[in-house]
VODOTI-979018 format. One line per 10 residues: number of its first residue (from 0); their letters; for each residue y, x, z of C-alpha. Coordinates in steps of 0.25 Angstrom, whole numbers, plus 5000, padded with zeros to 4 digits. Layout:
! VODOTI-979018
NUM	a	Y:X:Z | ...
//
This chain:
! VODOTI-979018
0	xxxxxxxxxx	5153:4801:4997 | 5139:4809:5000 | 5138:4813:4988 | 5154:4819:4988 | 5149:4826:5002 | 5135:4831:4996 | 5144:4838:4984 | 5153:4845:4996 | 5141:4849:5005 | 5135:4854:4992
10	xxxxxxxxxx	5148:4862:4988 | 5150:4868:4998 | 5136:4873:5003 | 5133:4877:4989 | 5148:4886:4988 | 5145:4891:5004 | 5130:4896:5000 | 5133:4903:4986 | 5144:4910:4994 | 5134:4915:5007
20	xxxxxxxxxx	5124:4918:4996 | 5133:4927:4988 | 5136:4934:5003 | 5121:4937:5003 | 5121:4943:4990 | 5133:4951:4987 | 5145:4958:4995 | 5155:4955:4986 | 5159:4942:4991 | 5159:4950:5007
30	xxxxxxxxxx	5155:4962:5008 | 5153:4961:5025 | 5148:4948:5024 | 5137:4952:5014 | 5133:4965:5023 | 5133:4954:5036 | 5122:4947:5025 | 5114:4957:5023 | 5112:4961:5037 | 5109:4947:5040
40	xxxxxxxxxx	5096:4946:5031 | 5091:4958:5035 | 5088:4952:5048 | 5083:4939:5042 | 5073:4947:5033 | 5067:4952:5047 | 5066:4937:5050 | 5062:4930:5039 | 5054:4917:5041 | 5036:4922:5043
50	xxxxxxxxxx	5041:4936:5043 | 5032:4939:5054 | 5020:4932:5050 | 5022:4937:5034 | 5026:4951:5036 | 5035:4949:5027 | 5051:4951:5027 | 5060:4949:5013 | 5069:4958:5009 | 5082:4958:5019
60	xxxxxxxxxx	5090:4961:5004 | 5082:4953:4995 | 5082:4939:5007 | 5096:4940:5007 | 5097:4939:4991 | 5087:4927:4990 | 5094:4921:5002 | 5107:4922:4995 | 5104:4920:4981 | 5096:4908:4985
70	xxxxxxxxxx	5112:4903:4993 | 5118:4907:4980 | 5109:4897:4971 | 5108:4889:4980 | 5122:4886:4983 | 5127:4885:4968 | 5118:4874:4968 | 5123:4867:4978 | 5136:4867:4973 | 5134:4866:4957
80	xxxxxxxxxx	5121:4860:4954 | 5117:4846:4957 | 5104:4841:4955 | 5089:4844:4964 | 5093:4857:4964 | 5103:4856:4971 | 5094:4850:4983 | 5083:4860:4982 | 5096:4871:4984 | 5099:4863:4996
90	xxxxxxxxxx	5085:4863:5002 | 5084:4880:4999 | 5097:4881:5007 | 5092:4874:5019 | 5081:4882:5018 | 5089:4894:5018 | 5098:4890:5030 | 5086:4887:5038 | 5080:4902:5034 | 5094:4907:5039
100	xxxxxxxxxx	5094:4899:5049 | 5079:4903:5056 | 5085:4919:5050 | 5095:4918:5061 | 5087:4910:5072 | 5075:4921:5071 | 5086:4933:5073 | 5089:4924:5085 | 5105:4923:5081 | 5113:4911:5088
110	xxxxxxxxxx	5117:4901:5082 | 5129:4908:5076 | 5122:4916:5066 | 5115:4903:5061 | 5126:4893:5061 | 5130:4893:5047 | 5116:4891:5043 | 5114:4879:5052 | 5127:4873:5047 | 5123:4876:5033
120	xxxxxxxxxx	5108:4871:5034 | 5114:4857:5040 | 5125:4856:5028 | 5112:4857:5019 | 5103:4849:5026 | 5114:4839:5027 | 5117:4840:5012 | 5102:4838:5009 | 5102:4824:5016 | 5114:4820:5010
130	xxxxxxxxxx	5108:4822:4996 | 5095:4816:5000 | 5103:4804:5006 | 5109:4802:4992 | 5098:4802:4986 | 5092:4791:4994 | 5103:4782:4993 | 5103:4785:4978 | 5087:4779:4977 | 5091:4768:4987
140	xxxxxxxxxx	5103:4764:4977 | 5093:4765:4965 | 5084:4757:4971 | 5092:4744:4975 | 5099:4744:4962 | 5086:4745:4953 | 5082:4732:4964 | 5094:4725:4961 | 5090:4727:4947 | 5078:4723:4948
150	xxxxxxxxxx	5082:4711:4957 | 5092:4706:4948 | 5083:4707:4934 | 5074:4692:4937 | 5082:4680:4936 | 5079:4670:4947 | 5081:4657:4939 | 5067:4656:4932 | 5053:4657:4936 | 5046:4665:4927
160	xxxxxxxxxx	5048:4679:4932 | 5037:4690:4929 | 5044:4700:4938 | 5041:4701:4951 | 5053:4707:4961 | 5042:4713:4971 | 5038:4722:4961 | 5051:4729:4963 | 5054:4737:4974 | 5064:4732:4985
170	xxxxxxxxxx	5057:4719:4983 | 5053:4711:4996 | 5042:4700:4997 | 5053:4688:5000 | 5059:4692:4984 | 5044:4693:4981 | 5041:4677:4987 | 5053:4674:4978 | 5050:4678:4965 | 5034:4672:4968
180	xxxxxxxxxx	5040:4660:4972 | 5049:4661:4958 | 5037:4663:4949 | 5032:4647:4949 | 5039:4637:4942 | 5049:4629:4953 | 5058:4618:4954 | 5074:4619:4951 | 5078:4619:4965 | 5066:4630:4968
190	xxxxxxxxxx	5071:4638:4957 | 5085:4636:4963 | 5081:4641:4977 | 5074:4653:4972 | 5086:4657:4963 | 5096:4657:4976 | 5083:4664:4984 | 5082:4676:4973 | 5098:4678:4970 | 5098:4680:4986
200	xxxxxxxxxx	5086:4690:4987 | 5097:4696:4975 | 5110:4695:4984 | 5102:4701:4995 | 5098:4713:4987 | 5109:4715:4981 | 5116:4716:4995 | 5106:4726:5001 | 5110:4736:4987 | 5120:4746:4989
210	xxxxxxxxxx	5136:4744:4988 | 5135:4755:4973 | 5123:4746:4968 | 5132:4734:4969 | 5144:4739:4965 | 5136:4742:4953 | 5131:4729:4950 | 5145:4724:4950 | 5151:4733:4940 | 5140:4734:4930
220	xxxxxxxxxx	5137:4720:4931 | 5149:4711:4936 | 5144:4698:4929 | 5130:4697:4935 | 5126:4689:4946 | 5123:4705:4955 | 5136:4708:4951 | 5140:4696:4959 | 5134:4698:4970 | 5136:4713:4972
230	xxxxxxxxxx	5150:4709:4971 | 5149:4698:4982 | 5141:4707:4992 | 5151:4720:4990 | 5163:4709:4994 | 5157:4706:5004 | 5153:4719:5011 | 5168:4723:5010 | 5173:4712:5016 | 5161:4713:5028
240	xxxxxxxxxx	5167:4729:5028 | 5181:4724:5030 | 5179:4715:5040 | 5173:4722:5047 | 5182:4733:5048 | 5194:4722:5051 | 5186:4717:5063 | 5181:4730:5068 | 5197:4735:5068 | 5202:4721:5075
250	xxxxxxxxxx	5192:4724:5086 | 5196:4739:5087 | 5212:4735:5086 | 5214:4720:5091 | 5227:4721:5092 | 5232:4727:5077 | 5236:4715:5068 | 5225:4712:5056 | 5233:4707:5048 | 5240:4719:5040
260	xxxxxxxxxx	5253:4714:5033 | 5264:4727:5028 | 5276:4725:5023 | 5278:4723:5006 | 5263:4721:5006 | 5255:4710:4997 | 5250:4702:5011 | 5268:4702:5017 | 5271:4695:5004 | 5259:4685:5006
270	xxxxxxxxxx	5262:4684:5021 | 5276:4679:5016 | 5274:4671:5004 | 5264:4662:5015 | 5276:4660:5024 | 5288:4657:5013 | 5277:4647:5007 | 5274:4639:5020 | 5288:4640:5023 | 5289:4632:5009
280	xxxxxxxxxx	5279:4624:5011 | 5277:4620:5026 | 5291:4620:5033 | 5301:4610:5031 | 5314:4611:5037 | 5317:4603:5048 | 5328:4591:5047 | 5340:4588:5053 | 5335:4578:5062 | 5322:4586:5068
290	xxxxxxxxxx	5333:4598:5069 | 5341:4590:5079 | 5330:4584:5085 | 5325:4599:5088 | 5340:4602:5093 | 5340:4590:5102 | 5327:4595:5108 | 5332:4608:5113 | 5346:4601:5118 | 5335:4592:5127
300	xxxxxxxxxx	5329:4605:5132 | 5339:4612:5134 | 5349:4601:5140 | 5350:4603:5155 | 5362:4594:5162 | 5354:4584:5171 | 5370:4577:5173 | 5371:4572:5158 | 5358:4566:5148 | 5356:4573:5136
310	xxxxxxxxxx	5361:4568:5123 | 5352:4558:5115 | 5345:4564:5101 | 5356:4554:5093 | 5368:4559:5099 | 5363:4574:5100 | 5362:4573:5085 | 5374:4566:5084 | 5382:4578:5091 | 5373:4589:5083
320	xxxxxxxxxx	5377:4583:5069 | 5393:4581:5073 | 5392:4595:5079 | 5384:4600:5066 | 5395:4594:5057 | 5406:4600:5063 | 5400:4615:5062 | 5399:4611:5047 | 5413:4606:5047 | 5419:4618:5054
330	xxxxxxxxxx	5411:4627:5044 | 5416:4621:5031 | 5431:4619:5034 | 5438:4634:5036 | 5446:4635:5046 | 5460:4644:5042 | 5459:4657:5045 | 5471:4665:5048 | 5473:4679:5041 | 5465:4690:5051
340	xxxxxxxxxx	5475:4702:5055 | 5478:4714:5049 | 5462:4722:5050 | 5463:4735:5057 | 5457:4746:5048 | 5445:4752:5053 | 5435:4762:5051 | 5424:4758:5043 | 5411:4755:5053 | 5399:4764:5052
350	xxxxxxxxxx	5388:4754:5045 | 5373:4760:5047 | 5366:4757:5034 | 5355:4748:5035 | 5342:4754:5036 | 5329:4747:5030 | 5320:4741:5042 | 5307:4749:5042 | 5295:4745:5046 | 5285:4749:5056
360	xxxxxxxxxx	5279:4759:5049 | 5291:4767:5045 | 5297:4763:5060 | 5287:4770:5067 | 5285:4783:5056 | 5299:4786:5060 | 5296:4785:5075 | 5286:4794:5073 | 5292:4804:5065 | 5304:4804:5076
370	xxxxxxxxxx	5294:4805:5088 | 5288:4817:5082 | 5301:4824:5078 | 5304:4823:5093 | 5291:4829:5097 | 5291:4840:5088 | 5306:4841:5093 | 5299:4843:5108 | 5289:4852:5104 | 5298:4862:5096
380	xxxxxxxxxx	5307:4862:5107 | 5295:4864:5117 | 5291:4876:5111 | 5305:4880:5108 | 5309:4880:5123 | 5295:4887:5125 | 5303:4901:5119 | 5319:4897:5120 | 5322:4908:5128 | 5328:4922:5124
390	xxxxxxxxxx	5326:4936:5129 | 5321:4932:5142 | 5307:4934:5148 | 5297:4946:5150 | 5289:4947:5138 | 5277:4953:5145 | 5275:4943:5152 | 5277:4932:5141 | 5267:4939:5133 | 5257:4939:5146
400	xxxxxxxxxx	5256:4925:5143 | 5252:4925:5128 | 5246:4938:5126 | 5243:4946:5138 | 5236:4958:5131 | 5248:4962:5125 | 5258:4957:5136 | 5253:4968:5143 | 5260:4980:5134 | 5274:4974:5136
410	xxxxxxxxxx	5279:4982:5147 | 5294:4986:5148 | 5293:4997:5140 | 5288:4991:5128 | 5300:4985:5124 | 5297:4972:5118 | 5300:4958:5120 | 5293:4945:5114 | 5298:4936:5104 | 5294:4920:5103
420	xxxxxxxxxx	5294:4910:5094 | 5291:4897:5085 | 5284:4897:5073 | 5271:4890:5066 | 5268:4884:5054 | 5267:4870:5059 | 5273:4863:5072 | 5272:4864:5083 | 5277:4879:5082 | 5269:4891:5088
430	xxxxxxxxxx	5277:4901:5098 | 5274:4915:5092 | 5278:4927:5099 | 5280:4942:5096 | 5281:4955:5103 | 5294:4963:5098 | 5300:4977:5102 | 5313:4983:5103 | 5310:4997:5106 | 5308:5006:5094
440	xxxxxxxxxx	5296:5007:5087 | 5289:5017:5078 | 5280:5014:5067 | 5272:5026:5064 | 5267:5022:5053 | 5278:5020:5046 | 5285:5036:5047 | 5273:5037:5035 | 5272:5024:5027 | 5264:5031:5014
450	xxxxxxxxxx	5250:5028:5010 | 5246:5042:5011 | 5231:5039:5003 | 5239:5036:4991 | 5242:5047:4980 | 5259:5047:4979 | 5261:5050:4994 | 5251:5061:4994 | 5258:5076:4992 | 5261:5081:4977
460	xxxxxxxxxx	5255:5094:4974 | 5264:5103:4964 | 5258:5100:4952 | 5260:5084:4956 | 5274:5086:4961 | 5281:5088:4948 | 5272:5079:4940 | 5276:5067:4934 | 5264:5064:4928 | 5254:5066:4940
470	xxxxxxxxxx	5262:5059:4949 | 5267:5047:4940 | 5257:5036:4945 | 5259:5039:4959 | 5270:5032:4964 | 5270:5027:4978 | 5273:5012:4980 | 5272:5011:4995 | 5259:5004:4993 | 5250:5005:5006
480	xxxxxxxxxx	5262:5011:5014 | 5262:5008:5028 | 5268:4994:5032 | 5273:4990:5047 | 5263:4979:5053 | 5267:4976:5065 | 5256:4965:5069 | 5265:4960:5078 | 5269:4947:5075 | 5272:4931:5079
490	xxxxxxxxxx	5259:4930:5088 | 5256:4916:5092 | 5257:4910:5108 | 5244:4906:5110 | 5232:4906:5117 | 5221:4905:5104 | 5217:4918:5098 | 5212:4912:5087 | 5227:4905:5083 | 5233:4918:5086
500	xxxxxxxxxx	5224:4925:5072 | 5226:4913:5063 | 5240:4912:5065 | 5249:4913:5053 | 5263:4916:5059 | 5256:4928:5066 | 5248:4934:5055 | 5260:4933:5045 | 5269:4943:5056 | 5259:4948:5060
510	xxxxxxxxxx	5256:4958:5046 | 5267:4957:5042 | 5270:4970:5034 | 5285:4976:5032 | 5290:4990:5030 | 5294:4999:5043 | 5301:5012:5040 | 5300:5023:5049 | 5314:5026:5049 | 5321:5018:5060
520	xxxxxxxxxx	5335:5017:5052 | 5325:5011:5038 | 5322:5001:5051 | 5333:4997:5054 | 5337:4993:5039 | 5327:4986:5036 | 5328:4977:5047 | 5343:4974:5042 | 5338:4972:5029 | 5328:4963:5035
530	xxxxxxxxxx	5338:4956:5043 | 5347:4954:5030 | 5336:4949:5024 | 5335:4938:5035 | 5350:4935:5034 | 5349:4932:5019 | 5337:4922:5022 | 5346:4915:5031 | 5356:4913:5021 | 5349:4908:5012
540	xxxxxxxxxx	5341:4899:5021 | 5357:4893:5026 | 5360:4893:5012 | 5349:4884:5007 | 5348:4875:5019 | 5364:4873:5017 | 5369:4878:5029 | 5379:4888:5023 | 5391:4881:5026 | 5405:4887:5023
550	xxxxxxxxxx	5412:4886:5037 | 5426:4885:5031 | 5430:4870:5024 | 5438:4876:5013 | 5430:4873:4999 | 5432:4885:4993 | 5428:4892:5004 | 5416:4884:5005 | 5413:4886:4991 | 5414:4901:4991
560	xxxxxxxxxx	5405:4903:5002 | 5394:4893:4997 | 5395:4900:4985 | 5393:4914:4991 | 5380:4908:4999 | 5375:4904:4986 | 5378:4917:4978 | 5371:4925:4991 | 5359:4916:4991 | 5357:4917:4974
570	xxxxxxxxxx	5360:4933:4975 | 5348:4934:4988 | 5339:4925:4978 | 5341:4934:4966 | 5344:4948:4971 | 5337:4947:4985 | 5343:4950:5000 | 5348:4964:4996 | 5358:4961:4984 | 5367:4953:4998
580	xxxxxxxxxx	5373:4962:5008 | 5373:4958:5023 | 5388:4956:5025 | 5387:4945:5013 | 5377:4936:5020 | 5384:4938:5035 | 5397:4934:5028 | 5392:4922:5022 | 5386:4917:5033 | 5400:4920:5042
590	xxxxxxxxxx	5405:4910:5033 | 5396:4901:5032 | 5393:4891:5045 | 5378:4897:5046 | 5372:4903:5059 | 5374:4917:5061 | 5363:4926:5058 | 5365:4937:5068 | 5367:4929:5080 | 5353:4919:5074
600	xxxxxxxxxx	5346:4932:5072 | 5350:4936:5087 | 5347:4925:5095 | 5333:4923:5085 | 5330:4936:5093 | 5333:4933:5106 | 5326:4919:5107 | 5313:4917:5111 | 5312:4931:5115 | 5308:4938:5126
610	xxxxxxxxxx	5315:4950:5134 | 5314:4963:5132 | 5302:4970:5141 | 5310:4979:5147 | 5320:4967:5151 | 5311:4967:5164 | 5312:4981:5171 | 5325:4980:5166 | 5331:4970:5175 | 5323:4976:5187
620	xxxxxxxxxx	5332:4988:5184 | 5346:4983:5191 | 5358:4991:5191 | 5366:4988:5204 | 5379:4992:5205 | 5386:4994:5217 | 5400:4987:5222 | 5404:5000:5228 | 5404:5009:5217 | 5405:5004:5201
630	xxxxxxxxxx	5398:5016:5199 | 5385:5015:5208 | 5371:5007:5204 | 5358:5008:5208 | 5345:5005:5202 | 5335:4998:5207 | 5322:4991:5205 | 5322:4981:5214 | 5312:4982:5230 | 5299:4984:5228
640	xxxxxxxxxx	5289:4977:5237 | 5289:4990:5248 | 5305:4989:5248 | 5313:4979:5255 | 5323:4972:5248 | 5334:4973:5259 | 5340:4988:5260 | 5340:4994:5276 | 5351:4995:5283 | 5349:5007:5289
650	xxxxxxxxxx	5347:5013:5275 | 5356:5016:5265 | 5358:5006:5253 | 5359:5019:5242 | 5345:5024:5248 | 5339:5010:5248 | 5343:5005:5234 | 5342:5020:5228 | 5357:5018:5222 | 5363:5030:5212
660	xxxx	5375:5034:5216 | 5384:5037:5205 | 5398:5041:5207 | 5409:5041:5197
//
């Protein structure tokens, strides 16, 4: 596993420092983050490490060349080159980054400027102890297997042995006591004593060697007495490792059940082989006597009428076995039945298919699943209620709420009114919203859409004007003519700036790019073309989701309207929007049982809108008209706060209300 991270951590340093060197080098990569480099070792030649006791400052050009040259090298050997050198480019980069690092310290930056570096210098340092780590854990796993070696090489069962164990390294002075005890001639049950003593001092060793040095020792040599060992110690470590695991979760979880038993698994089949054989070989079926004496029991406990004794064992048994035969009787001989009357015909009963029992896993995955289709239920229709409302409410002060820099250009005269809705790529939906106008608007841009730097819209001298030749190549395709973008699309409703920028609903409206022609009647057909086109995209969406239903039942008619939906629908795929006409699709979708376009397309803009910014001084406008005369009204604007809102007596009421007196 470390060496997996060491290959990472070295990856991606080495690809990180070959791309900041070549910034230092050359501007072709960025030209403004190569300028930023520049201006940045110019400062650090003015404070390069004994400058001020050496007199001495490098080159600001030639410190950024080495500097990046050096990243470069550096760098491609971190990535690409294994072996020592790989190390030595290591150690060079720390180096570096702690020259950078005091670079940004003596120019007295904050800690800002020098945070890369610090996060770089650690990444090194880090990988440095890594690899030195390896590397000792390497030496540590030489060692003990050229011990076990060692170890294992004198046999025990003899005394004469020449080679003494301490002269080995890992050796201790109990195994050299052992080998000089071995050396003299011993008895057989002394010889026996020290061969268990040694094959322990072995056991030991090898127990103390690593898990890799084992597992060695078991493959390569799987007959040897090692081998067997090894192999005895490495069960026994797992099963250490999975008790203990079992009894630290019992103690954390007392109450979940440690014995694990699924359904069609090995340990269910087990569980029931056990029980059918003890039922085999255990029970025995009870006999007739011990069943009536275990029936004469409960008629003694449950008997209760102090007037009368219960009856004896004898003649309860009797009474049950005369009872017993004459339900057997009554079973075997049939009793004539008479023919059943004449069976009313009824309808045949609803019967539910039987489903397969589940189990608790499945059970509770569909609880689940229901219980989160009823909270996303309550939360689309949270936010749904949040904008179910249509052309009602001041959209100044709506957008005071949300974005109050440009809540304040809304006034009555602007003629706008704010649109809401739901959208998002993932749910919960977002609310968006979107400032529209209704009052005319005049793109200036658009009266002159040319690009005028190019050589086709430029006027033609005489010569030029008659000329094929000169004038062949240069045709004007409209490329780099002025297109309308109104940066004015599905802003979010939120609080965070930062969510606002990185949104993608409002980066896509917001450029999007489309033609707009200066000429207010091109206008208008391009937005029934637009609007033909979206009529046509919901025929086909109807189409293919089948809910173009013909709403007569005759078959043929059926058939020819399915038909006509299908030819459409292939002529639109082939030919495109403009090969069908607009009275085509409206009467298909007369017959059909689909929704009607016109009136989704209205109520698409009334919903979720608010009123128009006039809306408000229009309603303090109010046109009175009197009872007297049909033809009399006033205009007023309602009492101000120096104005009383009960008329004088003693003053007229067509000087009070200021009415116009208009007579037929």
């Amino acid at each position: 596993m470390a060496s997996y991270v060491l290959r990472v951590i070295s990856l991606t340093l080495g690809v990180f420092f070959i791309f900041i060197g070549t910034l230092k080098l050359t501007p072709s990569v960025n030209k403004e983050l190569h300028k930023e480099m520049r201006k940045m070792y110019i400062k650090n030649a003015k404070v390069f490490p004994l400058v001020k006791w050496t007199k001495w400052k490098p080159n600001s050009h030639m410190y950024r060349k080495v500097i990046g040259g050096s990243e470069v090298v550096c760098g491609a050997i971190l990535s690409f080159i294994p072996g020592p050198l790989k190390e030595a480019a290591n150690v060079l980069m720390i180096l570096l980054s702690c020259l950078d690092i005091y670079s940004h310290y003596a120019q007295d930056e904050g800690l800002d400027k020098m945070s890369l570096s610090v996060v770089f210098f650690l990444l090194l340092t880090c990988r440095l102890i890594i690899h030195l780590q390896m590397k000792a854990r390497e030496l540590e796993e030489a060692a003990q297997q050229n011990q076990v070696t060692e170890q294992a090489t004198p046999t025990c069962q003899g005394h004469t042995h020449n080679v003494h164990p301490a002269a080995g390294a890992g050796f201790s002075a109990a195994d050299k006591k052992t080998h000089d005890v071995q050396t003299y001639a011993l008895p057989t049950g002394a010889k026996h004593v020290l061969t268990m003593l040694c094959y322990d001092v072995k056991d030991k060793k090898l127990a103390k060697a690593s898990k890799s040095l084992r597992r060695t020792l078991i493959k390569e040599n799987s007959g040897s007495e090692e081998a067997r060992v090894s192999a005895a110690i490495e069960i026994q470590r797992a099963y250490r490792g999975y008790s203990t695991r079992c009894n630290l979760y019992g103690t954390v979880n007392p109450k979940i059940s440690k014995t694990a038993v699924y359904s069609k698994s090995q340990d269910e089949e087990a569980r029931i082989r056990e029980v059918a054989n003890e039922q085999v070989l255990d029970y025995e079926p009870p006999s007739e006597q011990d069943e009536i004496r275990i029936i004469y029991e409960e008629y003694l406990s449950t008997y209760d009428n102090p007037d009368q004794d219960p009856l004896t064992y004898e003649e309860f048994a009797e009474r049950y076995m005369e009872a017993l035969r004459e339900s057997q009787q009554s079973v075997e001989t049939p009793v004539p039945v008479q023919p059943p009357p004449p069976a009313v015909v009824q309808p045949t009963p609803y019967i539910p298919r039987p489903r397969p029992r589940l189990n608790e896993r499945q059970a509770a995955s569909i609880i689940q699943r229901a219980w989160r289709r009823h909270i996303d239920i309550q939360v689309y229709r949270y936010y749904r209620d949040l904008i179910n409302f249509k052309t009602r409410g001041n959209p100044a002060l709506m957008l005071r709420c949300i974005n109050p820099n440009e809540a304040k250009m809304l006034d009555a005269a602007s003629g706008v009114h704010v649109k809401f809705r739901l959208a998002g790529e993932r749910f919960p939906p977002n609310i968006y919203y979107k400032i529209f106008t209704h009052r005319p608007v005049q793109d200036l841009c658009a009266n002159s859409p040319k690009d005028y730097t190019q050589p086709a819209v430029k006027l033609q001298i005489g010569k030029d004007r008659h000329s094929q030749l000169r004038t062949q190549g240069l045709q004007d395709d409209q490329d780099g003519w002025y297109k309308r973008i109104e940066n004015n699309g599905w802003r979010l409703v939120s609080d965070r700036l930062v969510q606002h920028l990185t949104d993608p609903i409002t980066w896509e409206t917001s450029n999007k790019k489309y033609q707009y022609s200066h000429d207010k009647l091109q206008r208008k057909q391009d937005v029934e073309k637009r609007k033909k086109k979206r009529k046509i995209e919901w025929m086909q969406k109807l189409y293919q989701e089948g809910m173009l239903k013909a709403k007569s039942d005759d078959p043929e008619t059926v058939n020819l309207i399915e038909g006509a939906a299908a030819g459409m629908v292939a002529t639109v795929e082939k030919m495109g929007p403009d090969a069908l006409e607009d009275w085509e699709v409206d009467e298909l979708l007369d017959w059909t049982t689909s929704l009607n376009f016109e009136e989704y397309l209205n109520n698409w803009k009334d919903v979720a809108t608010s009123a128009f910014s006039e809306k408000q001084v229009d309603d303090r406008i109010r046109l009175m008209t009197g009872t007297l005369d049909p033809y009399e009204f006033s205009i007023s604007t309602g009492p101000s706060r120096y104005q009383s809102t009960q008329p004088s007596r003693n003053t007229p009421a067509s000087s009070v209300s200021g009415q116009l007196q208009v007579n037929g």
